[in-house]
Predicted model as a PDB file, atoms N, CA, C, CB and O in Angstrom, pLDDT in the B-factor column:
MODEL        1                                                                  
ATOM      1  N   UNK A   1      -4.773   1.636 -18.378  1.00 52.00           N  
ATOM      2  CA  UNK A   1      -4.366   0.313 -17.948  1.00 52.00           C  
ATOM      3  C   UNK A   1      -4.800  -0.712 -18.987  1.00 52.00           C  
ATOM      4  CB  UNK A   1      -4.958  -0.021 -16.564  1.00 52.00           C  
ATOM      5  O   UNK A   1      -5.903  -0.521 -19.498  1.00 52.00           O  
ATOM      6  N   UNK A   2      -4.124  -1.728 -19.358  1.00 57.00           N  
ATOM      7  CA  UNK A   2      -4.398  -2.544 -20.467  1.00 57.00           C  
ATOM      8  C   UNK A   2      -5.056  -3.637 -19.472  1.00 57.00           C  
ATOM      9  CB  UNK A   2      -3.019  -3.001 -21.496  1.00 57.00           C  
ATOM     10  O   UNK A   2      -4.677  -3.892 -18.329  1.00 57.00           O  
ATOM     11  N   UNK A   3      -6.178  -4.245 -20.211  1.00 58.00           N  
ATOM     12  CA  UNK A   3      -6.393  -5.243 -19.599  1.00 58.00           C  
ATOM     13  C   UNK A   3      -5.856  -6.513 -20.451  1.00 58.00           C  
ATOM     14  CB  UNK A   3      -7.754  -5.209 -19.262  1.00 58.00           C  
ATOM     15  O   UNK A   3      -5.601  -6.473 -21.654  1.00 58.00           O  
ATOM     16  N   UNK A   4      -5.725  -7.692 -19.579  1.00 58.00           N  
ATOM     17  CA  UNK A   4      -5.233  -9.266 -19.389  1.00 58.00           C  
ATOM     18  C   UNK A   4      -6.422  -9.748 -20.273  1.00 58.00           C  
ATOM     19  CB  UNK A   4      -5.175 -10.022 -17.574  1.00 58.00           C  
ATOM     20  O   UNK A   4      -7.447  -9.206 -19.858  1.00 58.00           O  
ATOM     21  N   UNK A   5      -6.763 -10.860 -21.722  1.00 56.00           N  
ATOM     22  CA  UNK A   5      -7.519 -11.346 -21.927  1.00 56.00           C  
ATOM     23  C   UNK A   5      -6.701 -12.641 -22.049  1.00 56.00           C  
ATOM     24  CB  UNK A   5      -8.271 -10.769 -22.779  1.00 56.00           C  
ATOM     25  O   UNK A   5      -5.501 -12.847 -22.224  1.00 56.00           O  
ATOM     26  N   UNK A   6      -8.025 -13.631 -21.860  1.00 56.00           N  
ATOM     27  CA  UNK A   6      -7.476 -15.212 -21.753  1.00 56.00           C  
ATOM     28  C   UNK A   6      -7.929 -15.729 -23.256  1.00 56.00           C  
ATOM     29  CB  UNK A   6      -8.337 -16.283 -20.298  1.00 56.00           C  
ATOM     30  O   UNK A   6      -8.778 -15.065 -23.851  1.00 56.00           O  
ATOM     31  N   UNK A   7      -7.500 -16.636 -23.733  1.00 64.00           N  
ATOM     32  CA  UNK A   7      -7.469 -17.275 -25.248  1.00 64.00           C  
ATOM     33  C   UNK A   7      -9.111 -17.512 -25.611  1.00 64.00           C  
ATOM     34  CB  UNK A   7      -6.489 -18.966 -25.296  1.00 64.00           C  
ATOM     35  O   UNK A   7      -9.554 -17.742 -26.736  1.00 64.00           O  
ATOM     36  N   UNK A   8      -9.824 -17.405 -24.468  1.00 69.00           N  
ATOM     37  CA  UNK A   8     -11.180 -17.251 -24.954  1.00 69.00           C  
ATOM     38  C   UNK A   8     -11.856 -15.859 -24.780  1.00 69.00           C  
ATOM     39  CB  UNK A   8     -11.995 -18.245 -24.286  1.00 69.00           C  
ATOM     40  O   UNK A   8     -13.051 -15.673 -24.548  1.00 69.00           O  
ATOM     41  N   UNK A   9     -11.105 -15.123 -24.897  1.00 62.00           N  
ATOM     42  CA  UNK A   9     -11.516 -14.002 -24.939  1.00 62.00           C  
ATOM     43  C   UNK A   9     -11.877 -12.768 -23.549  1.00 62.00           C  
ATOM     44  CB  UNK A   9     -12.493 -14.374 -25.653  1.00 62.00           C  
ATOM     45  O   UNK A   9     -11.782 -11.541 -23.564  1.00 62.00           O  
ATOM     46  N   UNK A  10     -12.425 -13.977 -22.128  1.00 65.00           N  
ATOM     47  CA  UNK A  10     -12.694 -13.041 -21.204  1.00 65.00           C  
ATOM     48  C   UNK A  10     -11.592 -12.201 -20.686  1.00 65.00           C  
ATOM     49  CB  UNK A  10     -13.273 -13.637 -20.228  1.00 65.00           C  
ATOM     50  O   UNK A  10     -10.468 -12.022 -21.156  1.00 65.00           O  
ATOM     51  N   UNK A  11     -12.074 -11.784 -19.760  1.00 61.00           N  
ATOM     52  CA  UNK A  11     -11.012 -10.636 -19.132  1.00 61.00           C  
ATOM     53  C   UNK A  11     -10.431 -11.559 -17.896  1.00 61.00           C  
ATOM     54  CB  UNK A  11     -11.888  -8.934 -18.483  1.00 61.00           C  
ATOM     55  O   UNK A  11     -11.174 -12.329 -17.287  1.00 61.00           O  
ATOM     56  N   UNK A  12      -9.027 -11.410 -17.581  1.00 58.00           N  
ATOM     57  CA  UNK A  12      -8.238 -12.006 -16.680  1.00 58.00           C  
ATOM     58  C   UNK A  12      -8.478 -10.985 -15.103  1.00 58.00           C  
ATOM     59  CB  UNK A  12      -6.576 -12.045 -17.407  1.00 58.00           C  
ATOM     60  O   UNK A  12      -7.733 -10.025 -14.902  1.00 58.00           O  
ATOM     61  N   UNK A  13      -9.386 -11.292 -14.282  1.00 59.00           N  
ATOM     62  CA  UNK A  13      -9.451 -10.610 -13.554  1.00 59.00           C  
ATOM     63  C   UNK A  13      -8.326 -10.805 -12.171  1.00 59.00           C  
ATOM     64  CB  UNK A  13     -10.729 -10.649 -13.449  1.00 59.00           C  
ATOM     65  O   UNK A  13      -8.079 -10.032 -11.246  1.00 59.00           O  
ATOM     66  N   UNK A  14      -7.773 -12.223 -12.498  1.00 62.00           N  
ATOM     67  CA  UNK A  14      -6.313 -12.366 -11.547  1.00 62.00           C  
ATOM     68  C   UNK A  14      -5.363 -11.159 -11.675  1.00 62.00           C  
ATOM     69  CB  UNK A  14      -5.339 -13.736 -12.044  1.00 62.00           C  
ATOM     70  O   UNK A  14      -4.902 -10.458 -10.774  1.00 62.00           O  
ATOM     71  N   UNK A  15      -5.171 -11.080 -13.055  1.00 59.00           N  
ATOM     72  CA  UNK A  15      -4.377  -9.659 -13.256  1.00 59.00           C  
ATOM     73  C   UNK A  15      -4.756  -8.304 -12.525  1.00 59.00           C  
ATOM     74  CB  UNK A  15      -4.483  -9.290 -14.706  1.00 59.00           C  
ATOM     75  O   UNK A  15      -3.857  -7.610 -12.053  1.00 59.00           O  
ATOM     76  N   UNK A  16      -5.803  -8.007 -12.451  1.00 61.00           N  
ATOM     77  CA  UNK A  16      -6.132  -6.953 -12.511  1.00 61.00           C  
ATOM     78  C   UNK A  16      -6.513  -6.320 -10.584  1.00 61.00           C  
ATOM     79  CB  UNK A  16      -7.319  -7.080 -13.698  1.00 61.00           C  
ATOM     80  O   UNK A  16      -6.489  -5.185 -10.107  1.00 61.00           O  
ATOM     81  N   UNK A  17      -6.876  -7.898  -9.856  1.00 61.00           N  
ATOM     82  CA  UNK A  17      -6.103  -8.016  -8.659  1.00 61.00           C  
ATOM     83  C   UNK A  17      -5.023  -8.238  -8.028  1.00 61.00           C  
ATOM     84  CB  UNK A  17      -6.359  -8.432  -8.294  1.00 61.00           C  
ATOM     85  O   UNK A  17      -4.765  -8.066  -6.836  1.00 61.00           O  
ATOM     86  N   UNK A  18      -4.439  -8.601  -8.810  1.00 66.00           N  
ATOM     87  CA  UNK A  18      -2.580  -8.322  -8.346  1.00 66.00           C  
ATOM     88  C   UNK A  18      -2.588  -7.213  -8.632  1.00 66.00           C  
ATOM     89  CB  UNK A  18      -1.174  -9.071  -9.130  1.00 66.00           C  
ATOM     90  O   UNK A  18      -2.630  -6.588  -7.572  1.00 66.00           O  
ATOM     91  N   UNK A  19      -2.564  -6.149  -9.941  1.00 68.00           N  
ATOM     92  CA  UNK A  19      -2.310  -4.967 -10.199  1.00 68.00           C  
ATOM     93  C   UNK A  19      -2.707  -3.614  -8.867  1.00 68.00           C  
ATOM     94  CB  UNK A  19      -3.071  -4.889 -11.539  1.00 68.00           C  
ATOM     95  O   UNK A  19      -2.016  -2.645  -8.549  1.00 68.00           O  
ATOM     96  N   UNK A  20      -3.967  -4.024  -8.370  1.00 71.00           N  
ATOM     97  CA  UNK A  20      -4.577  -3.003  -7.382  1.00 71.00           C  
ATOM     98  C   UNK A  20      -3.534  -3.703  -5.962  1.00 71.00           C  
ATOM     99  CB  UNK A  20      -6.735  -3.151  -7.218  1.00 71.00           C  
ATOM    100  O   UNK A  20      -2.766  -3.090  -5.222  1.00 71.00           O  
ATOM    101  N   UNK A  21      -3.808  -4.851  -5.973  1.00 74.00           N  
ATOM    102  CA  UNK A  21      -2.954  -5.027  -4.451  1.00 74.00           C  
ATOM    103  C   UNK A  21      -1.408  -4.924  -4.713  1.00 74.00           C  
ATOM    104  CB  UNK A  21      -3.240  -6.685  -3.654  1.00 74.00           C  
ATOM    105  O   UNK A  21      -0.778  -5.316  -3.731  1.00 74.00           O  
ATOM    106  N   UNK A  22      -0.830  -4.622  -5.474  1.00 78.00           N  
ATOM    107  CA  UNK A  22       0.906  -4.304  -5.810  1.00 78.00           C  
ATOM    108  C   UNK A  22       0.624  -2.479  -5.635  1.00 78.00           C  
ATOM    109  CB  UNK A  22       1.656  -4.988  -7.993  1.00 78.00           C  
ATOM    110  O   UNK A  22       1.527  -1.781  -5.176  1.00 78.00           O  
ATOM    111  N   UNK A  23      -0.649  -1.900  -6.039  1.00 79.00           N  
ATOM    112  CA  UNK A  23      -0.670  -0.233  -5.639  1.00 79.00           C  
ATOM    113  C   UNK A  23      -0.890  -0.067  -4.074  1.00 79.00           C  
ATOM    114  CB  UNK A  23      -2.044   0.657  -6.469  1.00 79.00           C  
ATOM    115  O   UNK A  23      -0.317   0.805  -3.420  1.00 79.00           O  
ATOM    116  N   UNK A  24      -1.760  -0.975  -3.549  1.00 82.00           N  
ATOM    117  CA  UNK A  24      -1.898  -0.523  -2.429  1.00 82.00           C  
ATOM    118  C   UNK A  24      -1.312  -0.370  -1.271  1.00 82.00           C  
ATOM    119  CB  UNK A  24      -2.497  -0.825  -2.253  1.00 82.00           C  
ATOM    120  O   UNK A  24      -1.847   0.073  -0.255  1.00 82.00           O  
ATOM    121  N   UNK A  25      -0.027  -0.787  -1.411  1.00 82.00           N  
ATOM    122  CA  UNK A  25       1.240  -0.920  -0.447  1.00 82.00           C  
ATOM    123  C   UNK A  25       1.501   0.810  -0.585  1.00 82.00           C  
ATOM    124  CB  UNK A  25       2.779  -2.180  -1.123  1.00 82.00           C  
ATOM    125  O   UNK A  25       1.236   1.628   0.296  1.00 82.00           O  
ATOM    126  N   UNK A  26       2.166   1.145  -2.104  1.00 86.00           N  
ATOM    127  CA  UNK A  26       2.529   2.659  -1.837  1.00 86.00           C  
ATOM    128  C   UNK A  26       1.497   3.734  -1.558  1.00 86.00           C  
ATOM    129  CB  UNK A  26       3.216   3.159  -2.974  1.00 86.00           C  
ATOM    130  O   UNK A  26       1.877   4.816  -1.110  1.00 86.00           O  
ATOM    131  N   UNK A  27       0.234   3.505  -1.793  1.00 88.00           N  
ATOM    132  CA  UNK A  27      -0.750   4.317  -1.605  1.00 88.00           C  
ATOM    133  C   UNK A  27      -0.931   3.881  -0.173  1.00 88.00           C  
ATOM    134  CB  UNK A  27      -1.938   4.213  -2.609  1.00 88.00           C  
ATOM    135  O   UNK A  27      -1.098   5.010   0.289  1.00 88.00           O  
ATOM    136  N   UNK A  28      -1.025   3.060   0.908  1.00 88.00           N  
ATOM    137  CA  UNK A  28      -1.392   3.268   2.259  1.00 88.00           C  
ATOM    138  C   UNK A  28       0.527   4.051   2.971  1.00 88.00           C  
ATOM    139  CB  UNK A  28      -2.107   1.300   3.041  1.00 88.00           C  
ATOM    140  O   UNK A  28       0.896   4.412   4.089  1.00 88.00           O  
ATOM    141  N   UNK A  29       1.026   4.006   1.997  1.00 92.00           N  
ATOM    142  CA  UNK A  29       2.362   4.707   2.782  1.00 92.00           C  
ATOM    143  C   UNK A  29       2.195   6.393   2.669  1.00 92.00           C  
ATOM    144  CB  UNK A  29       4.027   4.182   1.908  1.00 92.00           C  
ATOM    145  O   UNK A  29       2.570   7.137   3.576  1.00 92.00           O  
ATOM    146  N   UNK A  30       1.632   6.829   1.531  1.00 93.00           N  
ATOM    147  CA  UNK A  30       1.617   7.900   0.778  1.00 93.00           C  
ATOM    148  C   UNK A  30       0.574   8.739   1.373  1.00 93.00           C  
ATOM    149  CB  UNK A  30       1.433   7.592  -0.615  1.00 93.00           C  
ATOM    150  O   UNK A  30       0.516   9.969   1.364  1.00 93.00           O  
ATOM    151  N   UNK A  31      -0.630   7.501   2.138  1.00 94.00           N  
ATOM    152  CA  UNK A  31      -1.926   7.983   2.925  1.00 94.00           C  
ATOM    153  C   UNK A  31      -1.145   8.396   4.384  1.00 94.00           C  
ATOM    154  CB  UNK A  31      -3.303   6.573   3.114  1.00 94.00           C  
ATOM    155  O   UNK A  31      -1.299   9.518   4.867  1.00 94.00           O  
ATOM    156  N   UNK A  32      -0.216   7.272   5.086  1.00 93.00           N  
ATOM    157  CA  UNK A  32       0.008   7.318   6.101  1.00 93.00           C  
ATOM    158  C   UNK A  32       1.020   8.851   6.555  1.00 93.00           C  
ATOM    159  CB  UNK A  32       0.482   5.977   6.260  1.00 93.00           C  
ATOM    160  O   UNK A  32       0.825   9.568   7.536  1.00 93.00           O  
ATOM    161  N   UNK A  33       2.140   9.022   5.446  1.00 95.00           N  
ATOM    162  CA  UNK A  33       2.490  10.149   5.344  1.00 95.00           C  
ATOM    163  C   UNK A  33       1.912  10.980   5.519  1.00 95.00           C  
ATOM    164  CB  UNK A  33       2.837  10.342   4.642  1.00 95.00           C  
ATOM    165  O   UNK A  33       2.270  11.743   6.416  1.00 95.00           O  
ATOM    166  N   UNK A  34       0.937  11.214   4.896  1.00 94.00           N  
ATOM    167  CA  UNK A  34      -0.148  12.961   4.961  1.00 94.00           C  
ATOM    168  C   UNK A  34      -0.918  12.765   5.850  1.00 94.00           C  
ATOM    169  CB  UNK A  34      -1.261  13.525   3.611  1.00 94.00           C  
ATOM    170  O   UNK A  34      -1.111  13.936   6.177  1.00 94.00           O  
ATOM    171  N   UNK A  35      -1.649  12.064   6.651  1.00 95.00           N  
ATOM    172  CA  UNK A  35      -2.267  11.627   7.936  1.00 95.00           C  
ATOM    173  C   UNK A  35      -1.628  12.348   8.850  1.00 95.00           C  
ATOM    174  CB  UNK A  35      -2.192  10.182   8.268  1.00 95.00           C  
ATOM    175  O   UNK A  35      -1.997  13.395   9.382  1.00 95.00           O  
ATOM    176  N   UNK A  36      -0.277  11.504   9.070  1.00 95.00           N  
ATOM    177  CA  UNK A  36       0.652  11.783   9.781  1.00 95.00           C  
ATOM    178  C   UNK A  36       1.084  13.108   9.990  1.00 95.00           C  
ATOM    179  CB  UNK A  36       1.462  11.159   9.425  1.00 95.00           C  
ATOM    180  O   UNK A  36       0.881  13.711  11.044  1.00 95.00           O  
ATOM    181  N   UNK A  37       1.877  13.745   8.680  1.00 94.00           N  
ATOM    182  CA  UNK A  37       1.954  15.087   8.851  1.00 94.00           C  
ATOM    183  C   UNK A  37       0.839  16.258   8.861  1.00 94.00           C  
ATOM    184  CB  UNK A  37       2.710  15.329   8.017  1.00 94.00           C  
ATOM    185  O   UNK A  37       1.190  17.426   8.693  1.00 94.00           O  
ATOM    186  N   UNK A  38      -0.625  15.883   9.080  1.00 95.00           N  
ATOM    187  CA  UNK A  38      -1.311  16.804   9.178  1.00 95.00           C  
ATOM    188  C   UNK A  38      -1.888  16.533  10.884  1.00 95.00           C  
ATOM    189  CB  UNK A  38      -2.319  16.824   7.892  1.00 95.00           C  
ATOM    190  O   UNK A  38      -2.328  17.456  11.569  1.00 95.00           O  
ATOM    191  N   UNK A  39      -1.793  15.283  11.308  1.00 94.00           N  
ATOM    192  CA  UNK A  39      -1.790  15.295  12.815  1.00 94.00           C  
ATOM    193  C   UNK A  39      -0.871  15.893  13.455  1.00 94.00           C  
ATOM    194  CB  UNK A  39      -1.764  14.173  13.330  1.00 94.00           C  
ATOM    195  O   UNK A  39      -1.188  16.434  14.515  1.00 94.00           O  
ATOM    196  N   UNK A  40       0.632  15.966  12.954  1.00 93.00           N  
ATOM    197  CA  UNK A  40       1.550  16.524  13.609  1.00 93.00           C  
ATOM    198  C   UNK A  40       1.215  18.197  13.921  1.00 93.00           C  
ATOM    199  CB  UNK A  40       2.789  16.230  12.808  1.00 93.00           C  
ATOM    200  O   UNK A  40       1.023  18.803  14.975  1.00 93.00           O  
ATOM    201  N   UNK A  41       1.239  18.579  12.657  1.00 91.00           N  
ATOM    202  CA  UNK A  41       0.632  19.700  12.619  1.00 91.00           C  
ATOM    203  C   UNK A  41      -0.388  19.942  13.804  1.00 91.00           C  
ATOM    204  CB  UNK A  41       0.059  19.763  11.377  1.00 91.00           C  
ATOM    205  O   UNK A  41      -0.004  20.458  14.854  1.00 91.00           O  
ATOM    206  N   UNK A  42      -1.706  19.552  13.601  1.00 91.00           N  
ATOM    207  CA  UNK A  42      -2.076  20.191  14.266  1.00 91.00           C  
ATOM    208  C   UNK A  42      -1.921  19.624  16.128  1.00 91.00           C  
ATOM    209  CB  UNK A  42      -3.285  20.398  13.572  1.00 91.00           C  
ATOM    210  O   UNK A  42      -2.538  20.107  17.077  1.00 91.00           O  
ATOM    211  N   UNK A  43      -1.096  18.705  16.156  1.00 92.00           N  
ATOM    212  CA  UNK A  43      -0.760  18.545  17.807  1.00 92.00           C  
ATOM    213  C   UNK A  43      -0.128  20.196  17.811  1.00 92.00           C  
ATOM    214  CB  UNK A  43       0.679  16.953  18.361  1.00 92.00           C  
ATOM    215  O   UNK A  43      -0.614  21.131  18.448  1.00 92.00           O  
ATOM    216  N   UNK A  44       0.650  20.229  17.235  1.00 90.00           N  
ATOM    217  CA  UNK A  44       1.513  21.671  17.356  1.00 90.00           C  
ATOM    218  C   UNK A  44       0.728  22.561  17.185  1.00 90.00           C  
ATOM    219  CB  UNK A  44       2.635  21.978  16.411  1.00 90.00           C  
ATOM    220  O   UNK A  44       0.891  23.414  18.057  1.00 90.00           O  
ATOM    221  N   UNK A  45      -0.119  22.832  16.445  1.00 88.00           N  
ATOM    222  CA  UNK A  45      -0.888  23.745  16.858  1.00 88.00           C  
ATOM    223  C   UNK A  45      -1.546  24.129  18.113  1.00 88.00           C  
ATOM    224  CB  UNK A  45      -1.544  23.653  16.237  1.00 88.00           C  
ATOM    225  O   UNK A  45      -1.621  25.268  18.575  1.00 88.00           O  
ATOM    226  N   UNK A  46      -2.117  22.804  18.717  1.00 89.00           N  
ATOM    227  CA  UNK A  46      -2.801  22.967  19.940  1.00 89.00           C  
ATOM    228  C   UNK A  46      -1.489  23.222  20.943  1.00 89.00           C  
ATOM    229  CB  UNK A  46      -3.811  21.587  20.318  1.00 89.00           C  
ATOM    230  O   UNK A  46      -1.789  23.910  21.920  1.00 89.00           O  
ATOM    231  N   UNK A  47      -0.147  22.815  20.890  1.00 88.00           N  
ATOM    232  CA  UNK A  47       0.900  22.781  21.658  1.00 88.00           C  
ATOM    233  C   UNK A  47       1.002  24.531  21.434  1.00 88.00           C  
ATOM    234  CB  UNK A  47       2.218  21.633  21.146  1.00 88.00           C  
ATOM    235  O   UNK A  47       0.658  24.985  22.526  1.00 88.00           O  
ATOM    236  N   UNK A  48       1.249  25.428  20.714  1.00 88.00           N  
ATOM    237  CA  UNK A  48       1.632  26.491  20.552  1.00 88.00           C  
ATOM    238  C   UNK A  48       0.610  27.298  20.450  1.00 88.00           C  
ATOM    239  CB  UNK A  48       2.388  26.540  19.703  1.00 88.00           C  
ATOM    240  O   UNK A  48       0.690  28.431  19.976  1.00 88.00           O  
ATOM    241  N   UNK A  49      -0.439  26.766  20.894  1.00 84.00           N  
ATOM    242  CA  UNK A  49      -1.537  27.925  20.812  1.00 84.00           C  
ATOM    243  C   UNK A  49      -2.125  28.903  20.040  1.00 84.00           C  
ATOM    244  CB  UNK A  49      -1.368  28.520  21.410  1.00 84.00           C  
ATOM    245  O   UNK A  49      -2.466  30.023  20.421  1.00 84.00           O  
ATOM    246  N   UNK A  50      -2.224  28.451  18.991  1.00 73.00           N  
ATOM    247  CA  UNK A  50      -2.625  29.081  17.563  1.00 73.00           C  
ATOM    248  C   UNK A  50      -2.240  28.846  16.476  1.00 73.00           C  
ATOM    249  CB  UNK A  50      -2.465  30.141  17.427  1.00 73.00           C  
ATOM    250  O   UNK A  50      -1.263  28.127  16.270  1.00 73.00           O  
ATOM    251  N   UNK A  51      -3.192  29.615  15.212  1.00 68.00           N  
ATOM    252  CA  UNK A  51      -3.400  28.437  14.264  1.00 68.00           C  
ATOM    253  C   UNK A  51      -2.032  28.952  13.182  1.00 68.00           C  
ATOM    254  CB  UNK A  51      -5.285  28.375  13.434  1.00 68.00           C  
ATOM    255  O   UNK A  51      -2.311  29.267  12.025  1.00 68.00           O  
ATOM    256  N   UNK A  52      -1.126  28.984  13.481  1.00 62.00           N  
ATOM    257  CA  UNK A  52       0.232  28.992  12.424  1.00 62.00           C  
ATOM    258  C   UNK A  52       0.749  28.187  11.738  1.00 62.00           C  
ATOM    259  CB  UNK A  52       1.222  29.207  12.833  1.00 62.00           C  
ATOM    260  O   UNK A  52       1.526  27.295  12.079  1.00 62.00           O  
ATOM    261  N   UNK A  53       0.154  28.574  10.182  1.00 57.00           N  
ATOM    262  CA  UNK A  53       0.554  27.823   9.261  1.00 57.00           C  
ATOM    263  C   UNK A  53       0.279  28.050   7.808  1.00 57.00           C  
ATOM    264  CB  UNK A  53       0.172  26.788   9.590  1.00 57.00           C  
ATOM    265  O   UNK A  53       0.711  27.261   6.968  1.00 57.00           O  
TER     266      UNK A  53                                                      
ENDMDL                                                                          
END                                                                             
């Protein structure tokens, strides 16, 4: 990741919080997905009575 410097040299840390909060939209979808399909799972498991998979 490149970082943002300002004409005096520091680091632009505005950048670098937009950058993480513009990821964290697809990463809580990407979390919610696999959450999701591993609860499903195992409801069905307990629904079918053993551990198939």
């Amino acid at each position: 990741m490149t970082r943002y410097r300002t004409t005096d040299g520091k680091e632009d840390n505005k950048q670098k919080i937009h950058w993480f909060g513009f990821l964290a939209i697809p990463i809580a979808f990407i979390n919610g997905l696999y959450f999701g399909g591993y609860a499903l799972r195992k409801i069905r498991q307990y629904w079918e009575g053993g551990p198939m998979d």
